[in-house]
N, C-alpha and C positions, 0 to 999 in steps of 0.2 A: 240459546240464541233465538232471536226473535224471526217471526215470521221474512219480516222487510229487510235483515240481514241476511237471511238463506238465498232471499231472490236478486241479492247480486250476485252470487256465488255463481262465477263461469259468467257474467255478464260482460265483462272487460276481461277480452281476451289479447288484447294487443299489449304492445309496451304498455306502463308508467311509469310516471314523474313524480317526483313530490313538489307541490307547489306551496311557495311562504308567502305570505301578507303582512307585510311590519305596519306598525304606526296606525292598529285598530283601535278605534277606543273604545274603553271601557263598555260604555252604555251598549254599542254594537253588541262586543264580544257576547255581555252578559245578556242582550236578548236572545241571541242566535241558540247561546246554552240552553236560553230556559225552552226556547221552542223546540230543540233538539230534545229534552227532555216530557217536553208535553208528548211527542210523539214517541216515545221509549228509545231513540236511538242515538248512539253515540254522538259526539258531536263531529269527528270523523266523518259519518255514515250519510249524518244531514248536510252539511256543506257538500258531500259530494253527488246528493242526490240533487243541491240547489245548483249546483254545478252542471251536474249532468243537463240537470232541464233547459238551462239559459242555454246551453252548447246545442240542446235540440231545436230551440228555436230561432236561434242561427242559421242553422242549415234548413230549416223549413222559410226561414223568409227568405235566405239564396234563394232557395228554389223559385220561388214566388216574386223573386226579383227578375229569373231568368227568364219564367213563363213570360212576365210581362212585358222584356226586353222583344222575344220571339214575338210574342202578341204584335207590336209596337212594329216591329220589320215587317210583318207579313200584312200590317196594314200602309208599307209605303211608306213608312215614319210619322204617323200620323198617331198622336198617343190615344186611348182610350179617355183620356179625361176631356181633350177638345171634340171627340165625338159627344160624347155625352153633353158636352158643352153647347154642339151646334143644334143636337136631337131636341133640349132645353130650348132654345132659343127658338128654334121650329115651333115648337109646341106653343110659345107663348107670344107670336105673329099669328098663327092659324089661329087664336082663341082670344087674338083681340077685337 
């Protein structure tokens, strides 16, 4: 068993599912193989680490969705992009 297979082991402690994807093609399929193979691990093993990571960055841009929601209220509704927007505009009257 390879190293990157031991360190799931107890990582997913919750339920699972089996998930299916019909209607891949060929060329897909057979890259994904060989990259699962370049890196020694099932092809099981690799989809569900490609998996895992999209699902991490999911929840990491929620998050960064909500800061910036919170941000955006606690300025009055005023987004971060029209400040920057007016601080620009500022900057480029004071330096004409």
């Amino acid at each position: 068993m390879h190293l990157h297979a031991l360190l799931h082991v107890g990582v997913h402690t919750g339920p699972m599912v089996a998930l299916q994807i019909r209607d891949v093609p060929l060329e897909i399929r057979d890259a994904l193989t060989a990259e699962a193979q370049r890196r020694e691990l099932s092809l099981q093993t690799y989809l569900l680490d490609v998996l895992t990571s999209e699902a991490s960055s999911l929840r990491t841009r929620a998050w960064v969705d909500r800061r910036r929601r919170a941000a955006t209220s606690r300025l009055g509704g005023v987004s971060t992009e029209r400040i920057l927007a007016a601080v620009a505009e500022a900057r480029s009257s004071r330096d004409a």
